[in-house]
C-alpha positions as CSV (number, residue, x, y, z in Angstrom):
1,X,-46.6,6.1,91.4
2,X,-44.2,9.0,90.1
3,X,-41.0,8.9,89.1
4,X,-38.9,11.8,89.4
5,X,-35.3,13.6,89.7
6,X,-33.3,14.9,93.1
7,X,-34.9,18.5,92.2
8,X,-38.7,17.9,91.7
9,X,-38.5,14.6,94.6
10,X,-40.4,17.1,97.1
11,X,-43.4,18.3,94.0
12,X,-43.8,14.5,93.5
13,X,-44.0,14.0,97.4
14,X,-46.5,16.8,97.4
15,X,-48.3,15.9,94.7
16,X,-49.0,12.1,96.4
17,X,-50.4,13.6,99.6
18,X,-52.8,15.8,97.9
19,X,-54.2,13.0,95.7
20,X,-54.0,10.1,98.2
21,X,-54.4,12.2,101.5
22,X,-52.0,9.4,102.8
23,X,-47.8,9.0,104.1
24,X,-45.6,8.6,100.6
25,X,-43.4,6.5,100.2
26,X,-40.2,7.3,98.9
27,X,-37.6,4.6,97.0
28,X,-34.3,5.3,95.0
29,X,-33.9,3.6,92.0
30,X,-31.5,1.1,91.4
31,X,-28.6,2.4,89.2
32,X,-29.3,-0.2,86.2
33,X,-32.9,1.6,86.3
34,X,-31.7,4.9,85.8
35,X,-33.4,5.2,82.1
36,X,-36.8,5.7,83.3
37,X,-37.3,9.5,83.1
38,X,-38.8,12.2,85.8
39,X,-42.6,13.0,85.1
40,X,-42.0,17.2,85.5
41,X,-38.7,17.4,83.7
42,X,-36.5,15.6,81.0
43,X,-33.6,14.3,83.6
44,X,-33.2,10.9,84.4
45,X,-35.5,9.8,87.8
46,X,-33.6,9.0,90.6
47,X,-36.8,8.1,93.2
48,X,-40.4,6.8,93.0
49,X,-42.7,8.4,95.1
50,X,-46.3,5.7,95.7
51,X,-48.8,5.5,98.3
52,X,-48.5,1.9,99.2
């Protein structure tokens, strides 16, 4: 599972295919959750990319 921001949502998308060789799956965050930070830069995430 990575979190990430609007402008490194398609790296994280990426990055899941390569590892898992599978479809990502993509969710927003809830707006409450928006504390959690994005694993390639300091912003705030605003998805989570998983495999399952």
């Amino acid at each position: 599972m990575i979190y990430c921001c609007e402008e490194h949502v398609e790296m994280a998308l990426e990055a899941v295919v390569d590892e898992f060789e599978t479809f990502p799956l993509l969710s927003k965050l809830a707006v409450d959750n928006l504390s959690t930070g994005c694993e390639y830069c300091q912003n705030p995430a605003t998805y989570i990319v998983a495999n399952k």
